[in-house]
N, C-alpha and C positions, 0 to 999 in steps of 0.2 A: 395597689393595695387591694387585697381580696375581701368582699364583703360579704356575711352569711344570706343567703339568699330566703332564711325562714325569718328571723329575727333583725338584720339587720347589721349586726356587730361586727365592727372592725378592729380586727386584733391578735390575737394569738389563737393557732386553729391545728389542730394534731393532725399530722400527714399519716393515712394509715398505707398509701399505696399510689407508686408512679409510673408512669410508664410512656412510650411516646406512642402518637399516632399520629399519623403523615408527618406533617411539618408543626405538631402541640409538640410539647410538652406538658404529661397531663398528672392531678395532684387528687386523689379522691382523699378528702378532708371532713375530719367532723369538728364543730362546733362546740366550742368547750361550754358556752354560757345555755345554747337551747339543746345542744346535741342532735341536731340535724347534720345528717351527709350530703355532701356534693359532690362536684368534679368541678374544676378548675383546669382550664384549658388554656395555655397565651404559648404564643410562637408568634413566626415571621414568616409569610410567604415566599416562593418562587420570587415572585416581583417584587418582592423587600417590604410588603404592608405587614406592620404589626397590628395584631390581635388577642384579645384576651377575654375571656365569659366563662360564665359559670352556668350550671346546667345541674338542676335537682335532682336526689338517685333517691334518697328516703327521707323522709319529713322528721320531725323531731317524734319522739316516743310521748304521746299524751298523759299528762297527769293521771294516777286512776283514784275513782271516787273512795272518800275513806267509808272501811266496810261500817256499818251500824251495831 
């Protein structure tokens, strides 16, 4: 199960782009609830170890102050 790595949230998360590198399979994902990007990485090595992590690319877009 992938979890947002800003917020926390475990759920439904929009795939914008895949691709493979060595032995990933890799998912750069944004977050529907804070709208942070990541990358999600999980595969299987040469010697059969699975793995999977996530890896920050852009932090969520900050509130902006309301003007006066």
């Amino acid at each position: 199960m992938v979890k947002c790595p800003y917020c926390g949230y475990e759920g439904e998360f929009r795939v914008l782009k895949t691709w493979r590198f060595r032995f990933y399979s890799v998912s750069m994902m944004e977050c529907l609830r804070c709208h942070g990007i990541f990358n999600y990485y999980q595969g299987v090595s040469p010697k059969g170890k699975r793995s999977e992590f996530v890896i920050r690319v852009r932090p969520r877009p900050k509130a902006k102050a309301p003007q006066p």
